[in-house]
C-alpha positions in Angstrom: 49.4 -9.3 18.8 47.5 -11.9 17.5 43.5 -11.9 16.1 41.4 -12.8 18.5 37.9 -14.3 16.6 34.9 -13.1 17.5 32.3 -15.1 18.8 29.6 -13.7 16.9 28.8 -14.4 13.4 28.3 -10.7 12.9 28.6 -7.8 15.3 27.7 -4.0 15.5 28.8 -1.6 17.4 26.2 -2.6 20.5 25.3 -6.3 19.7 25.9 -9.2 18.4 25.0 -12.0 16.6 25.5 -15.5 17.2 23.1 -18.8 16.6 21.4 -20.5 19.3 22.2 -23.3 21.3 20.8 -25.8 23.8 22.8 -24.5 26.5 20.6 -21.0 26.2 17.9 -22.6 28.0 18.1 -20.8 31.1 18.9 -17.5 30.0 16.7 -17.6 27.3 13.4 -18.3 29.0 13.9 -16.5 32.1 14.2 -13.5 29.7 11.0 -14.6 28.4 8.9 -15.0 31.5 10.4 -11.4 32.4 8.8 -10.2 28.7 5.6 -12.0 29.0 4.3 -7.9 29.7 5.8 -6.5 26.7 5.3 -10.1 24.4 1.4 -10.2 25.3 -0.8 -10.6 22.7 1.9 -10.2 19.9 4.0 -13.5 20.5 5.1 -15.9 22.9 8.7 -17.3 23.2 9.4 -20.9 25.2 9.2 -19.9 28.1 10.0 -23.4 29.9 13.2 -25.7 29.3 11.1 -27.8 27.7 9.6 -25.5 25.1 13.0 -24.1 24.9 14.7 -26.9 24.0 12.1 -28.4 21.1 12.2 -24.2 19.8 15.6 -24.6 19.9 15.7 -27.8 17.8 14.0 -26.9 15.2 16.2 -23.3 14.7 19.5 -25.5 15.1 18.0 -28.5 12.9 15.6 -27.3 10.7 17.5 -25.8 7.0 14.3 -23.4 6.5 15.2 -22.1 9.6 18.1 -19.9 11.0 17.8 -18.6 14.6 19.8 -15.4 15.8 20.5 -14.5 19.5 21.3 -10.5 20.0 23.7 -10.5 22.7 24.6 -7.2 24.3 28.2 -6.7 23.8 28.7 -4.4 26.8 26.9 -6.9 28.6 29.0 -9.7 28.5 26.7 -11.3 26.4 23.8 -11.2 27.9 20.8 -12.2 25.4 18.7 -9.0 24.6 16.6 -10.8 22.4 16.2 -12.9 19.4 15.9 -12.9 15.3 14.8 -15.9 13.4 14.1 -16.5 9.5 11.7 -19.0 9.0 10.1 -20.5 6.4 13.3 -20.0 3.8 13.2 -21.1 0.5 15.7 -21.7 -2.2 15.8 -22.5 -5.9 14.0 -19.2 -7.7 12.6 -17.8 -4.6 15.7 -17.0 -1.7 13.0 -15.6 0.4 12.7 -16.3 4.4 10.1 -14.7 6.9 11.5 -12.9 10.0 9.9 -13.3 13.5 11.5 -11.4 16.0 11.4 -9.8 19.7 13.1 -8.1 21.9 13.6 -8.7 25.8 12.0 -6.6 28.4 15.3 -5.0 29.9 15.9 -4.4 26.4 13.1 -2.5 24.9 13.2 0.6 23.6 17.4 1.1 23.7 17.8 0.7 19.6 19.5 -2.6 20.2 16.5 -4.7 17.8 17.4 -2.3 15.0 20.7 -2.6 14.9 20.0 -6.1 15.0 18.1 -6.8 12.7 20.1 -4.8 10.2 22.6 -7.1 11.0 20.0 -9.8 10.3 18.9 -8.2 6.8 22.9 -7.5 5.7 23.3 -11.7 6.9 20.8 -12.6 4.9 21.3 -11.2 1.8 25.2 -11.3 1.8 26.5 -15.2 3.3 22.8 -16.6 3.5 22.6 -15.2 0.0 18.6 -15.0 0.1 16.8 -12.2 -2.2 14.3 -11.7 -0.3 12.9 -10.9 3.2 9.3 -10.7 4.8 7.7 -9.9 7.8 4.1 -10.5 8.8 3.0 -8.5 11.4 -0.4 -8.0 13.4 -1.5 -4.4 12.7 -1.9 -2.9 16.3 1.7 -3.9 17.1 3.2 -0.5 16.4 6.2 -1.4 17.8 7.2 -4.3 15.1 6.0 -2.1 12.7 8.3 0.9 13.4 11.1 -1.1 13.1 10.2 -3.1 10.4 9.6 0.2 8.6 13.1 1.6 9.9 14.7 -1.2 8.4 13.6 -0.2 5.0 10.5 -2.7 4.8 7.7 -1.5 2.8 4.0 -2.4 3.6 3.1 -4.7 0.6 -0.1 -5.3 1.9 -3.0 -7.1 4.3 -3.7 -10.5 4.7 -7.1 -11.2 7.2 -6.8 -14.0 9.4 -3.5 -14.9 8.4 -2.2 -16.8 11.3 -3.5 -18.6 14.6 -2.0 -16.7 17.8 -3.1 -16.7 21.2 -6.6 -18.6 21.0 -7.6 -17.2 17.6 -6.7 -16.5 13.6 -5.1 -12.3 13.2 -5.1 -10.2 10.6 -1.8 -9.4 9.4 0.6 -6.7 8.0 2.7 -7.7 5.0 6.1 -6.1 4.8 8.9 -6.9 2.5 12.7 -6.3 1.6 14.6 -7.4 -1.4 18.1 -7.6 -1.9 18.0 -4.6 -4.4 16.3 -2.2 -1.7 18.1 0.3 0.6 17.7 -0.7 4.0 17.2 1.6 7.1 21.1 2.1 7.3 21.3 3.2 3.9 
């Protein structure tokens, strides 16, 4: 019988992984006008083709950016929300910052953390980046359980770190290295 390649880049035992593409559009930002609930005030995903597309350009086209969809292997596919490392830098550094979200039908099934182990094990093994960070707002105890699951420890507080939803938040630091055990571990 011959092998039959996957069509994720890497792949669990409920999701996985695979980059994102124009032709997401649709999928994609219906899932986000279905989140906007569970998204409010934390983040806010394109949510129109338009947004979706330029989002989407700059994952695809951007080299300090890598984009991950978490598809739902036992449904077909179907996009249970998304990964992105941002801001990655090379030379002496190999460090990216995560965003991340899961979809409304989604939430709550273990399906982010599996993924973004999958994300973390990417990273640091083809990506071959060192280090990993996530900045998240303090009252979104969601984010930080999983960030904390995943084996990322709080390396402190930045105030009015970045500009979302009309004003400048506080932030979380959390961080990773290559060298850490991870949630899985």
């Amino acid at each position: 019988m011959p092998h039959t390649a996957s069509r994720y880049l890497t792949e669990g035992r409920r999701v996985g992984l695979r980059h994102f593409t124009y032709d997401d559009a649709a999928e994609f930002t219906a899932r986000a006008r279905e989140s906007k609930d569970l998204h409010h005030p934390w983040l806010f995903p394109p949510d129109t083709p338009a947004a979706y597309a330029a989002y989407a350009q700059r994952l695809i086209e951007d080299p300090a950016k890598a984009g991950f969809l978490v598809c739902e292997k036992e449904a077909d596919g179907a996009l249970a929300g998304f990964v992105n490392i941002n801001n990655i830098v090379e030379g002496g550094f190999l460090c990216g910052a995560l965003g991340y979200g899961a979809f409304a039908h989604a939430a709550g099934r273990g399906l982010m953390r599996e993924a973004l182990d999958l994300v973390v094990r990417y990273a640091f093994g083809p990506m071959r980046l060192h280090r990993l960070e996530i900045n998240v707002q303090p009252g979104n105890a969601a984010s930080i359980a999983l960030a904390r699951a995943c084996g990322f420890r709080k390396e402190g507080f930045s105030p009015k770190m970045l500009y979302i939803d009309g004003a400048w938040r506080d932030h979380e630091r959390w961080a990773l290295t290559a060298e850490m055990p991870t949630g899985d571990d």
